[in-house]
C-alpha positions in Angstrom: 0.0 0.0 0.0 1.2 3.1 -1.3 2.3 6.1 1.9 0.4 8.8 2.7 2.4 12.2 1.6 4.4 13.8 4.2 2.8 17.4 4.3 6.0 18.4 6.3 8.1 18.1 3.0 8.6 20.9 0.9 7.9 20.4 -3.2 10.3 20.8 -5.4 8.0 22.8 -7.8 4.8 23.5 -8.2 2.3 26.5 -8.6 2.3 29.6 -6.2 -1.5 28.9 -4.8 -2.6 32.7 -4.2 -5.5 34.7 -3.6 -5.7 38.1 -5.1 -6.6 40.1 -2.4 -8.1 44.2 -2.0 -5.7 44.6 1.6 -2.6 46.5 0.6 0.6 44.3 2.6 3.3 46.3 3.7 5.9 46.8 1.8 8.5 47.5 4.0 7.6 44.2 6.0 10.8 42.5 7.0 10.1 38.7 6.4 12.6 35.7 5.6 12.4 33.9 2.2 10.2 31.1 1.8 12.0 27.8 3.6 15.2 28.9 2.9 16.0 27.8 -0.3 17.0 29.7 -3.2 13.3 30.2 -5.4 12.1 31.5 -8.4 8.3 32.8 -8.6 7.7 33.3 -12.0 4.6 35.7 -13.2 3.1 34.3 -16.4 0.2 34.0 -18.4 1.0 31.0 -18.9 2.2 28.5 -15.8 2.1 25.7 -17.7 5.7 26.5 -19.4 7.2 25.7 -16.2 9.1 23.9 -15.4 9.7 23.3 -19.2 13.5 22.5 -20.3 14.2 23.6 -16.1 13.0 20.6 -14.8 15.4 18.3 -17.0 19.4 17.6 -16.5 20.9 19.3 -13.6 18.8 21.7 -13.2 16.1 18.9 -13.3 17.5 16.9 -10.9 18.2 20.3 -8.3 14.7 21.0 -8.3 13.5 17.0 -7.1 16.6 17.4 -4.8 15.0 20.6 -3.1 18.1 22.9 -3.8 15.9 24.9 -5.1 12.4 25.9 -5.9 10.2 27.0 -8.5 6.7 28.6 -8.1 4.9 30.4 -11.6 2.3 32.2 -10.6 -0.4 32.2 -12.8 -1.6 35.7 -14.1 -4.9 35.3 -15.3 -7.0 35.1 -11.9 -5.9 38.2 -11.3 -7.8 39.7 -14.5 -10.4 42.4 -14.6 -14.5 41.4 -14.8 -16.1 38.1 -15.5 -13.1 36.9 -17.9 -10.3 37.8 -16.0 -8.8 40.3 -18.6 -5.3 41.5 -18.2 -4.6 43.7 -20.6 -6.3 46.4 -22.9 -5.2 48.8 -26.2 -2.8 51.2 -25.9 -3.1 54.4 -25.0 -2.8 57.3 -27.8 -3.3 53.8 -29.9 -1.3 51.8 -32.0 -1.0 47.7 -32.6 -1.6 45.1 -30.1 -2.1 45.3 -26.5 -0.7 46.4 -22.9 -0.8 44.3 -20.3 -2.7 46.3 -17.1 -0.8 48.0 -14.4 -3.7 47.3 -11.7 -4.0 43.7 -12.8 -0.1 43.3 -12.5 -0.3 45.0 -8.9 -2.0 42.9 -7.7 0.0 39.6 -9.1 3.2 41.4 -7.7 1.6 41.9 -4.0 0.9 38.0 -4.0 4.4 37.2 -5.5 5.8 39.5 -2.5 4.4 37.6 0.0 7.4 35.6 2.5 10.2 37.5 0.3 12.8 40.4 2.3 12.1 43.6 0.8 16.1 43.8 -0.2 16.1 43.9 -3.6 19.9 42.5 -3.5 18.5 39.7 -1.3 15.1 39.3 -3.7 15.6 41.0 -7.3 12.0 41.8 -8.8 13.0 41.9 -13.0 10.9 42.1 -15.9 12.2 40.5 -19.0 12.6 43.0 -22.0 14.2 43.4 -25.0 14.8 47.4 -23.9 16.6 45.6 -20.6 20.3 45.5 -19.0 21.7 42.5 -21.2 21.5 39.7 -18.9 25.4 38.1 -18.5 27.2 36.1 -16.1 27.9 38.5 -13.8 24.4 39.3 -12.9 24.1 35.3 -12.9 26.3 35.2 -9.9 24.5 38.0 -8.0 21.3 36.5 -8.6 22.6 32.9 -7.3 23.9 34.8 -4.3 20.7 35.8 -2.8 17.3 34.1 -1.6 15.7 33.8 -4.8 13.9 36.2 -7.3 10.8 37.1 -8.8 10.4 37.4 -12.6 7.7 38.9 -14.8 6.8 37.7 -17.8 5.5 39.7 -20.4 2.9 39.5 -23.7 1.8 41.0 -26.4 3.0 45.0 -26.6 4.5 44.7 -23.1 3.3 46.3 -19.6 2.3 49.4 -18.5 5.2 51.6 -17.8 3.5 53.2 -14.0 3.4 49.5 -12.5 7.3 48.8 -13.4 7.9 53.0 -11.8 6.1 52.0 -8.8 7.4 48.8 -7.9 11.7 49.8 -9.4 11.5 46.9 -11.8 14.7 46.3 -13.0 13.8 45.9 -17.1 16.4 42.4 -18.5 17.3 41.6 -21.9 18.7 38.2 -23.2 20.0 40.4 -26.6 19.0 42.5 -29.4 15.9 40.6 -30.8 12.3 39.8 -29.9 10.4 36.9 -28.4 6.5 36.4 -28.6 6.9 36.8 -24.5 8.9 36.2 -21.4 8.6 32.6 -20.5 11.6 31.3 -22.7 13.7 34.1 -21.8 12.7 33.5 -17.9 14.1 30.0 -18.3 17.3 31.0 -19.8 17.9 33.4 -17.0 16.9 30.4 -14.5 19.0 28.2 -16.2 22.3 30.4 -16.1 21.4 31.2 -12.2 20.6 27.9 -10.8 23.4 26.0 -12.1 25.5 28.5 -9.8 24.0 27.4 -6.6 25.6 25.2 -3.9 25.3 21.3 -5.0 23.3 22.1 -8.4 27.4 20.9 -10.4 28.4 18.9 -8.3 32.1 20.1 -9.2 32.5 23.9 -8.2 35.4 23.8 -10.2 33.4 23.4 -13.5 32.5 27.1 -13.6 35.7 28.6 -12.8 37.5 27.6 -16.5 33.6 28.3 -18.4 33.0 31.4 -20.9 32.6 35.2 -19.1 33.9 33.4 -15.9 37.2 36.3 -15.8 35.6 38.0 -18.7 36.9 35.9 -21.6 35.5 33.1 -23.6 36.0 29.6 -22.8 39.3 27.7 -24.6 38.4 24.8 -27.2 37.8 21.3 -25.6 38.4 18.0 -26.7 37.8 14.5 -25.6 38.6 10.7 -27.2 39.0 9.6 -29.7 42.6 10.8 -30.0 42.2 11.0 -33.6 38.8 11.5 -35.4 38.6 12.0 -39.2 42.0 13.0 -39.2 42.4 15.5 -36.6 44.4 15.2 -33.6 43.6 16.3 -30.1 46.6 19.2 -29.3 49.6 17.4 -28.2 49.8 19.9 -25.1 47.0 18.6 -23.9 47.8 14.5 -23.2 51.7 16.0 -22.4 50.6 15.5 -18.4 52.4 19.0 -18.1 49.8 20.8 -15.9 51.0 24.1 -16.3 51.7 24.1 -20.2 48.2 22.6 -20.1 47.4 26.0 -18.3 49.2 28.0 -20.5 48.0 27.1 -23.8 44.4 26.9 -22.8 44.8 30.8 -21.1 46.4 31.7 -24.7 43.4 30.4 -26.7 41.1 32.0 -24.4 42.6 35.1 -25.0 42.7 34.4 -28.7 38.9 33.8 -29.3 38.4 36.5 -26.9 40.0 38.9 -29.5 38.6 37.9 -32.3 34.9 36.7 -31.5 34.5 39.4 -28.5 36.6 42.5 -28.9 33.8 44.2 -26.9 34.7 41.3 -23.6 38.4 41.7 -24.7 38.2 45.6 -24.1 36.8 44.9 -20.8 38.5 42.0 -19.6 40.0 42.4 -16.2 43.9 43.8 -16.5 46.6 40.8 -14.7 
């Protein structure tokens, strides 16, 4: 006979179950983050993305393991009227539609709930193609605090008065659109997890990986030792640690230059 559940035990993922409610909270409430562990709360019109390619691999595997948790919050119930509307035309006109600041609000006061107000501790960011570009280093400052809340947009975008009001920081992924923020929202869950305690396994693994001192990552090779004709560098098999070192900081540095000169401009002077 199968066990009954153990309501003690956090899940891994699973949707934020909230009420929208009229009661203002306070905003300035001090509170700790929701059971410790590092979590995303996603808002979307569409939960059912998550937890899409997040809940495969390592990433996969970190959310059964608890190191970290996932909650979309659904948008829609927090619509206007008898069909839960969440957007409307623009105003002074134009194509598409806008989703509403009021019906937003309200889905940001519920995703608030249990998070610190310190928006280093608990970033609140809206995915946007007018955004900050996203990169590593805003990977590791994410992954360094209790979790984050991250909007997902639609259709022309949101109203400009709820993002003022509430400081959203705007994020971009690069110069192009997307029909909305889910896929983005993953990629930027996908780059932060993977930084957390235990998600690798090896700490190690990140330190030699692309934009880790600013540089791309050197070439890599595995067996066969020959394949189609082409030899894995002899450096490489010589058991000479620091040669190894050398060559693979002098590749780095060679992609970097041509493929980045913007990262090579910027790198951090030895």
């Amino acid at each position: 006979m199968a066990s009954e559940p153990d309501p003690a035990r956090p899940r891994a993922a699973g949707r934020l179950h909230v009420r929208p409610s009229p009661k203002p909270r306070d905003l300035m409430e001090e509170v700790p983050g929701p059971e410790g562990v590092w979590t995303a709360r996603v808002i979307t019109l569409f939960p059912e993305a998550f937890p899409g390619t997040l809940g495969l691999s390592l990433t996969g595997k970190a959310l059964e393991m608890h190191r970290w948790r996932l909650e979309p919050i659904a948008l829609r119930p927090f619509g206007e009227g008898r069909h839960r509307n969440v957007d409307d035309s623009p105003a002074g006109g134009g194509a598409g539609m806008v989703l509403r600041a009021d019906v937003l609000d309200r889905a940001l006061r519920a995703a608030a709930e249990g998070t610190p107000t310190d928006r280093e501790r608990w970033p609140v960011l809206y995915l946007s193609p007018r955004g900050r570009p996203f990169d590593q280093a805003m990977a590791r400052r994410l992954a360094a605090g209790q979790g984050v809340t991250l909007l997902c947009g639609r259709f022309e975008g949101v109203d400009q008065r709820v993002l003022d009001a509430w400081a959203i920081e705007e994020i971009s992924l690069g110069d192009f659109v997307l029909t909305g923020g889910e896929i983005a929202a993953q990629a930027v869950l996908d780059a932060t997890v993977r930084l957390l305690p235990g998600v690798l396994g090896n700490a190690a693994s990140t330190e030699e990986e692309s934009f880790s001192d600013g540089m791309l990552e050197h070439p890599q090779y595995t067996r066969p030792q020959v394949w189609q004709g082409r030899e894995i560098p002899e450096v490489l098999t010589s058991g000479n640690h620091g040669e190894i070192a050398r060559w693979r900081r002098a590749q780095s540095e060679a992609i970097t230059r041509a493929r980045r000169p913007d990262l090579w401009d910027r790198r951090p002077k030895r």
